[in-house]
Structures are given as structure tokens and as C-alpha cells.
C-alpha positions as CSV (number, residue, x, y, z in Angstrom):
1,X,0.0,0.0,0.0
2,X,1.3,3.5,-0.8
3,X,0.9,6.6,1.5
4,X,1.6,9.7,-0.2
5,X,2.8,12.9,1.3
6,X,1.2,16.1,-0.2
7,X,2.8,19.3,0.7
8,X,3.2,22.3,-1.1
9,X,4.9,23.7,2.3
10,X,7.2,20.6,3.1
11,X,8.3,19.1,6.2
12,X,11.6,19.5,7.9
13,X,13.9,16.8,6.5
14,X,13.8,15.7,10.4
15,X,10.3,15.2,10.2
16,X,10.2,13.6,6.2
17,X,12.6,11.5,8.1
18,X,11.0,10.3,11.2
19,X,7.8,9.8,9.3
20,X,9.2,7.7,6.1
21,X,10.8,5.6,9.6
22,X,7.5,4.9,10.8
23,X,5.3,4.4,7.4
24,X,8.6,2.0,5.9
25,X,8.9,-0.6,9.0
26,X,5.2,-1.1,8.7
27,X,5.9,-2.2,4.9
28,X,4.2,0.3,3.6
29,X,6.0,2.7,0.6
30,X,6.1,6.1,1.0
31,X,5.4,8.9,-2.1
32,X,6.7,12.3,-1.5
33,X,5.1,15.3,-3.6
34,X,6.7,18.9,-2.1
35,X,6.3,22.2,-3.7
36,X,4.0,20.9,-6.6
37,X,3.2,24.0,-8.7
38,X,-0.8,22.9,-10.3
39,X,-3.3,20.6,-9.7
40,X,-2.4,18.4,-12.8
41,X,0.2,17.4,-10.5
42,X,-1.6,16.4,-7.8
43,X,-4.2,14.4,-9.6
44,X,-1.4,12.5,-11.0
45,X,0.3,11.8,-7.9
46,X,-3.0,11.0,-6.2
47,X,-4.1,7.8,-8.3
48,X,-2.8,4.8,-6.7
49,X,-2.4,5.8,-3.2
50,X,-4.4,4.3,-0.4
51,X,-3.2,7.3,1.7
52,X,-2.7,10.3,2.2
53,X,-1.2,12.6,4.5
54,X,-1.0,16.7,4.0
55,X,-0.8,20.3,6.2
56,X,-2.9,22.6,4.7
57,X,-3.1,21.5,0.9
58,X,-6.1,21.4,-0.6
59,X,-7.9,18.5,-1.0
60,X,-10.8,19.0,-3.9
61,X,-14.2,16.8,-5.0
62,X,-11.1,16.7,-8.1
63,X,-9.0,15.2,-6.5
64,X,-10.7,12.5,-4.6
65,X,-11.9,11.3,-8.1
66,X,-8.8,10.7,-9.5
67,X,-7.8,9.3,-6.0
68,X,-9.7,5.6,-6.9
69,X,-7.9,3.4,-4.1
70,X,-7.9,6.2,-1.1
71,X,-9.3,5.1,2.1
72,X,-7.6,7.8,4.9
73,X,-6.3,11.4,4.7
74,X,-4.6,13.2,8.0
75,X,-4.3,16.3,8.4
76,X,-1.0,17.3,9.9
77,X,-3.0,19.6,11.9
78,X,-6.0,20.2,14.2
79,X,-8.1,22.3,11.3
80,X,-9.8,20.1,8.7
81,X,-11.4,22.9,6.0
82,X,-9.1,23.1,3.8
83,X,-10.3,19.3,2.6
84,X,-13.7,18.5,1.5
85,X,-15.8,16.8,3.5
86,X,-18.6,16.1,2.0
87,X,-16.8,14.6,-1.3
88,X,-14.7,12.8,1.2
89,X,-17.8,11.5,3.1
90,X,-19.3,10.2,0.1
91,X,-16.8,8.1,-1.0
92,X,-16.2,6.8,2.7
93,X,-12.9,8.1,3.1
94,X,-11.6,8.3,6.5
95,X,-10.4,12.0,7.6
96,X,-8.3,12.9,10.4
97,X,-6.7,15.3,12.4
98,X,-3.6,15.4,14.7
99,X,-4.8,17.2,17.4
100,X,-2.6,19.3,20.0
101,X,0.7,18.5,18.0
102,X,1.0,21.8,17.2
103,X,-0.5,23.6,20.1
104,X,2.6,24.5,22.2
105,X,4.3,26.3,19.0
106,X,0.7,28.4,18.2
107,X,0.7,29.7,22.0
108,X,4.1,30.9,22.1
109,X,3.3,32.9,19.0
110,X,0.2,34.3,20.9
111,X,2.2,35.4,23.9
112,X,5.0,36.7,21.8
113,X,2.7,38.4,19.8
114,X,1.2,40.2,22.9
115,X,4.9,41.1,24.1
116,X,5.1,42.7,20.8
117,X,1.9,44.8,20.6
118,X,2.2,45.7,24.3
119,X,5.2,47.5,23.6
120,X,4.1,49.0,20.4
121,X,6.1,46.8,17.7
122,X,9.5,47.8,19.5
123,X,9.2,52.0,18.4
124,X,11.6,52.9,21.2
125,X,8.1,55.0,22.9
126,X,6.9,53.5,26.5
127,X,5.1,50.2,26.2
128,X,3.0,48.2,29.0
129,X,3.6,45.1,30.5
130,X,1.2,41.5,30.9
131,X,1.6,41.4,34.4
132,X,-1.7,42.0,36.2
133,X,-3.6,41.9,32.8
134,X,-6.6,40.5,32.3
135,X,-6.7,38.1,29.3
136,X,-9.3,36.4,27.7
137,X,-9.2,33.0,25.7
138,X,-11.9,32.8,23.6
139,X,-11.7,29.0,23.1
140,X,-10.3,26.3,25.5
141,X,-9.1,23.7,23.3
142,X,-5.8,22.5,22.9
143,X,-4.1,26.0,22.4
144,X,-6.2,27.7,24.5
145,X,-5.3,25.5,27.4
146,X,-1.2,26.4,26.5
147,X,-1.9,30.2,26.4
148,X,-3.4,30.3,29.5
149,X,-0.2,27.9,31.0
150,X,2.2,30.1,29.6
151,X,0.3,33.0,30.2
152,X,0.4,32.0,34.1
153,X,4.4,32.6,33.7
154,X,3.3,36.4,32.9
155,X,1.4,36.8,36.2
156,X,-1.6,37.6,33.9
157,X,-5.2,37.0,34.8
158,X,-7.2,34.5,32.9
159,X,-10.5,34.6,31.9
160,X,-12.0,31.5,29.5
161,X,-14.9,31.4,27.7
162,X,-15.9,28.0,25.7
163,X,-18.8,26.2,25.0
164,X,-17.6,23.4,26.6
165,X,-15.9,23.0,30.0
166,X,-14.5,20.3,32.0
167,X,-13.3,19.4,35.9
168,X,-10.5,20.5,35.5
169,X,-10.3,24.2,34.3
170,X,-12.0,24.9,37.9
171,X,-8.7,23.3,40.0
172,X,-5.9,26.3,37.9
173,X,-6.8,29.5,38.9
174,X,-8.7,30.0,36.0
175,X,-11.9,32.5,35.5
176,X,-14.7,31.1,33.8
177,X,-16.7,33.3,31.6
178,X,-20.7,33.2,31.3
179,X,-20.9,34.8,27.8
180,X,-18.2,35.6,25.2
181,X,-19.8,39.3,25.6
182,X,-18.8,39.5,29.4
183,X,-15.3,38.2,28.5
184,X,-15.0,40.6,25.3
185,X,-16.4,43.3,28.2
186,X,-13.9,42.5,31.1
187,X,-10.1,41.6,29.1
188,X,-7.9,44.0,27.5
189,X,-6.2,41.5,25.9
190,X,-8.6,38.7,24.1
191,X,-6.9,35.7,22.2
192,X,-9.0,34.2,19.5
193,X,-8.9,29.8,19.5
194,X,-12.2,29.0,17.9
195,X,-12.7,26.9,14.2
196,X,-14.0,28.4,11.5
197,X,-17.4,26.7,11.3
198,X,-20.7,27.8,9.8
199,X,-21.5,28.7,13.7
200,X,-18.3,31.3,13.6
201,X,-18.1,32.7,10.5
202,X,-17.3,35.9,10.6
203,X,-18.7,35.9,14.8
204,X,-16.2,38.5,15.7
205,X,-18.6,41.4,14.6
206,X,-18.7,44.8,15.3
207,X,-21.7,44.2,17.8
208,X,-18.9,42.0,20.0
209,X,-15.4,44.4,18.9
210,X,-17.4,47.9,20.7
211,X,-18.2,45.7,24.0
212,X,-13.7,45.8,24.1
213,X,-12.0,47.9,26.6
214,X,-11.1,51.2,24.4
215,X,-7.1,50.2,25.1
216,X,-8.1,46.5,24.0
217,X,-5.4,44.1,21.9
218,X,-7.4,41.3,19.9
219,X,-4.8,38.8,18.6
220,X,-5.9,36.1,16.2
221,X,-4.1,33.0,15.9
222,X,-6.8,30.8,14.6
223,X,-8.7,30.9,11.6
224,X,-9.2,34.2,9.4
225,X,-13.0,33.6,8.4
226,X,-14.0,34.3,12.4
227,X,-13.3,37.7,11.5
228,X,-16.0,40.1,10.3
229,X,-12.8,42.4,8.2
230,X,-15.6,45.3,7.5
231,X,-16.4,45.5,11.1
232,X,-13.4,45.0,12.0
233,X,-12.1,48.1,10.1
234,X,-15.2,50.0,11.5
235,X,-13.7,49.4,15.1
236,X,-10.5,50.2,14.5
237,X,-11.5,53.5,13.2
238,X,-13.9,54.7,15.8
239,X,-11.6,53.5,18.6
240,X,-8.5,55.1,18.3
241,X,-6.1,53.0,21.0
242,X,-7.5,49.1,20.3
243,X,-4.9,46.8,18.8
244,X,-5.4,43.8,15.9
245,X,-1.9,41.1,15.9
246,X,-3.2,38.3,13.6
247,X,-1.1,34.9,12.2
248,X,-3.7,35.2,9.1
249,X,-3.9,37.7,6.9
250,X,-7.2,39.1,6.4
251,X,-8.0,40.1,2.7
252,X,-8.0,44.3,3.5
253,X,-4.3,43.7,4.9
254,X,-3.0,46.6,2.7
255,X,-5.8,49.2,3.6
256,X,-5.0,48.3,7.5
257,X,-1.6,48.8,7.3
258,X,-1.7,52.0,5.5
259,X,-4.2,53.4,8.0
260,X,-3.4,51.6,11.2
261,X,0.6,51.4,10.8
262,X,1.0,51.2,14.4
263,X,-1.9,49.1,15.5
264,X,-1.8,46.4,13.6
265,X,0.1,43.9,12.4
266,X,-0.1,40.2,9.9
267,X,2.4,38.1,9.2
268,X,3.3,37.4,5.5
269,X,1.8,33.8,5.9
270,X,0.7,31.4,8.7
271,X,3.6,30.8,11.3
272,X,1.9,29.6,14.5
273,X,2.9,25.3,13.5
274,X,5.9,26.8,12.2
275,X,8.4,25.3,14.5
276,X,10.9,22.3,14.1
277,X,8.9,20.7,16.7
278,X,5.6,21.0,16.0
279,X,6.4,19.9,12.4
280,X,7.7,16.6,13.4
281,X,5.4,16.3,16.4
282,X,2.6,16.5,13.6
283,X,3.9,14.4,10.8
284,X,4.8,11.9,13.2
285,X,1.5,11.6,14.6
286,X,0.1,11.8,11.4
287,X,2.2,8.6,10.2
288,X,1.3,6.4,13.3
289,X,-2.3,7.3,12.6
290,X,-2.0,6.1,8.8
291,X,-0.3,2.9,9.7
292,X,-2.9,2.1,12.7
293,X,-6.0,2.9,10.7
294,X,-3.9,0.4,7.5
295,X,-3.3,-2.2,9.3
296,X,-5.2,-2.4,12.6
297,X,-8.2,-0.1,11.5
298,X,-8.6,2.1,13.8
299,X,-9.8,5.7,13.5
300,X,-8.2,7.8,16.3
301,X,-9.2,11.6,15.6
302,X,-11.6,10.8,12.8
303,X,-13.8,14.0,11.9
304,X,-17.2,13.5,11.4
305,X,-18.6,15.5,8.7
306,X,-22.1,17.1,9.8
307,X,-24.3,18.2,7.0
């Protein structure tokens, strides 16, 4: 059985490494497409495969047809939209995820990227510090829970608000949040960790950006479609101190930087699982899953499409 790996933005060689280790001694052969330039390419490379494993490639209804002997695709990742599920579900094709592999490296980002607004991009003028400030995680999942951890080391105060909640975020000092409108009303600092879903498109409106604290910084490290960008450049103009720091940039990057030089900031492209580590934490777990669901079946971390 082959298992191909599909990535336009390759692996470390550490990583290509570890995972060809893992997917050869189960007798399996490995394919390796990297920096592919069109599709053609891809629905060439996808037509004998039985697997496939890839970061945040595209995976289109195309694709799958040509694919005729896939059965599994992981994600080197948590997020899953960049494949298509319900192409994917129709063909019973097995899709997952590699949850929390890359969680550590997105929350250091966070937390550097609030060091960075918090003293104004480095402009040599007087900045503030995290100690004492109250943050709010909107989202306790796996990077949620490693913001607010590393966040502790700051002296901050933490504020969660989630849908879902567990035992054990009442035993760490942690303040829980009724509404994500008393948490947007009570932190200066709010750190997006939601998924882009049809619940959360574009969720962070205007209506919840004017309930901020008028010095608020609103760092994004998650997905860009939770952003409302009109409403978001509404708020930054009729609040003249508020902050955005975003790993994603939104589509009206150029007209923010022009007006809002100093209180805003994107990076050129998605860094947050752009560490050595996190890249072979995720393509490792990413093999292991392939090989377990090959030979033994099982489906660890298997989305479930909902219509």
C-alpha cells in the first residue's frame, strides 16, 4: 500500500525523516510530492495511493476522483477545511486530524505576539507590560489551554470562555466566563482559539469588537474567516487606542496597514505550527495514525462530517 505525502509547504527533513521511519517498518512505501506548482500534478500523484497525508493542501471533490484506491487522509493539523468533507464523506474516506501536535508552538506565538503589541512593535516610545492583565481565551481547546499555562508565567489573569468546560479548568486558577460578551467586556487583551465553522463565520462582529476595553489588543491566531474584516475596520476607526496582531492575513491587509501602521500587524503567511517541533510532532502523529487505521483499523481523531 502507498501513502503519499502532499505538501506544497514541506516538512523539515527531520520530520520527512521520522515519518518515512514509521510508514517503511510497517511495509508500507512512501510517495513524496513537495512544492508541486498545479493541480495536474496532484491528480497524477493521487491515483494509486491508499493514503494520504498533508498540512494545509487542498484537497478537492477533483482530487478525490482521480484518487480511486484512497481510504484515509490526516491532516497534519487540528483544522480540517481546507479538505472536503462532504466529497470525502461520500466516498467513505476516512479523515483525520492530529490534534494538539501543534499547540505548544501556536501559543508561544500568541504570547509573543502580545509582548510585541504591548510595547508598540519595538518603536523605542513607553510600552505596557502582561503582568496583572486580564486576558481572555476565547476557546479552550488544545491551544487555549497552552496560552493560558504560559500566560500564568506572565502573572496575567485569565479569563476562559468556551462552550464546553470540563473538571479541570476549575482546579488552575482560571476564571470562567458566562458569555463571550462578558469576556469581550472584562479583558484588554482577548486571544481568538475558535474553528472556522458555519457557527463562527465571521462571529467576531462589530456588535462584540465595541463591548472591548477602548485600550483592547485582539490577537488572532486561529482561523481568518472568524473575523468580520468590515467590522473589523469599522472598530478600529472609531476606537483610536484598540490593537489587531493576527497569524492570518485578512483580505484588507494593505488598507489596514496604511491606516493603522501602528496598531496592527499580519504576518506574511501562517507561522503559528511553524516550529521544528511542532512539524515533526505533527507528521509523526500523522504517520502512526496512517499505519494504525492500515493495518489495525482504527480511526483515532476521525472528523465527522455534519451536513
Amino acid at each position: 500500500m502507498k501513502v503519499l505525502i502532499l505538501t506544497k509547504k514541506p516538512f523539515a527533513q527531520k520530520a520527512i525523516e521520522n515519518i518515512n521511519k514509521i510508514i517503511n517498518s510497517a511495509s508500507l512505501e512512501t510517495i513524496i510530492l513537495e512544492k508541486y506548482h498545479s493541480e495536474s500534478q496532484v491528480l497524477n500523484a493521487v491515483k494509486d495511493v491508499d493514503a494520504i497525508i498533508v498540512r494545509s493542501d487542498l484537497i478537492t471533490n477533483e482530487i478525490l476522483v482521480s484518487a480511486k484506491k484512497l481510504k484515509v487522509i490526516v491532516r497534519a493539523g487540528a483544522g480540517t477545511d481546507n479538505i472536503d468533507l462532504t466529497s470525502t464523506t461520500a466516498r467513505n474516506i476516512v479523515v483525520m486530524n492530529t490534534p494538539g501536535q501543534n499547540a505548544n508552538a501556536v501559543a508561544e506565538l500568541t504570547l509573543g505576539m502580545m509582548v510585541n503589541a504591548s510595547r508598540n512593535f519595538y518603536d523605542g516610545n513607553s510600552g505596557i507590560e502582561l503582568k496583572g492583565k486580564k486576558l481572555g481565551i476565547h476557546g479552550y481547546g488544545n491551544v487555549g489551554k497552552n496560552v493560558a499555562r504560559i500566560a500564568k508565567g506572565f502573572e496575567m489573569d485569565i479569563y476562559v470562555y468556551d462552550t464546553f468546560y470540563t473538571e479541570e479548568i476549575f482546579k488552575k486558577n482560571i476564571n470562567i466566563s458566562d458569555s463571550k460578551e462578558e469576556l469581550y467586556k472584562t479583558c484588554q487583551y482577548i486571544s481568538l482559539h475558535i474553528p472556522a465553522t458555519s457557527a463562527t463565520d465571521r462571529s467576531i462582529n462589530y456588535r462584540l469588537l465595541e463591548m472591548m476595553q477602548k485600550d483592547a489588543i485582539l490577537i488572532n491566531t486561529s482561523r481568518k474567516e472568524i473575523i468580520d474584516e468590515e467590522d473589523l475596520m469599522k472598530w478600529m476607526e472609531n476606537y483610536q487606542n484598540v490593537k489587531y496582531i493576527t497569524d492570518i492575513m485578512p483580505d484588507n491587509d494593505e488598507e489596514l496597514k496604511i491606516k493603522f501602521p501602528k496598531r496592527y500587524f499580519s504576518t506574511r503567511k501562517k507561522i503559528g505550527a511553524q516550529t521544528i517541533e511542532a512539524n515533526n510532532n505533527a507528521g509523526i502523529a500523522a504517520a502512526k495514525q496512517i499505519v494504525d487505521f492500515l493495518l489495525n483499523g482504527k480511526i483515532q481523531f476521525q472528523i465527522e462530517f455534519k451536513r
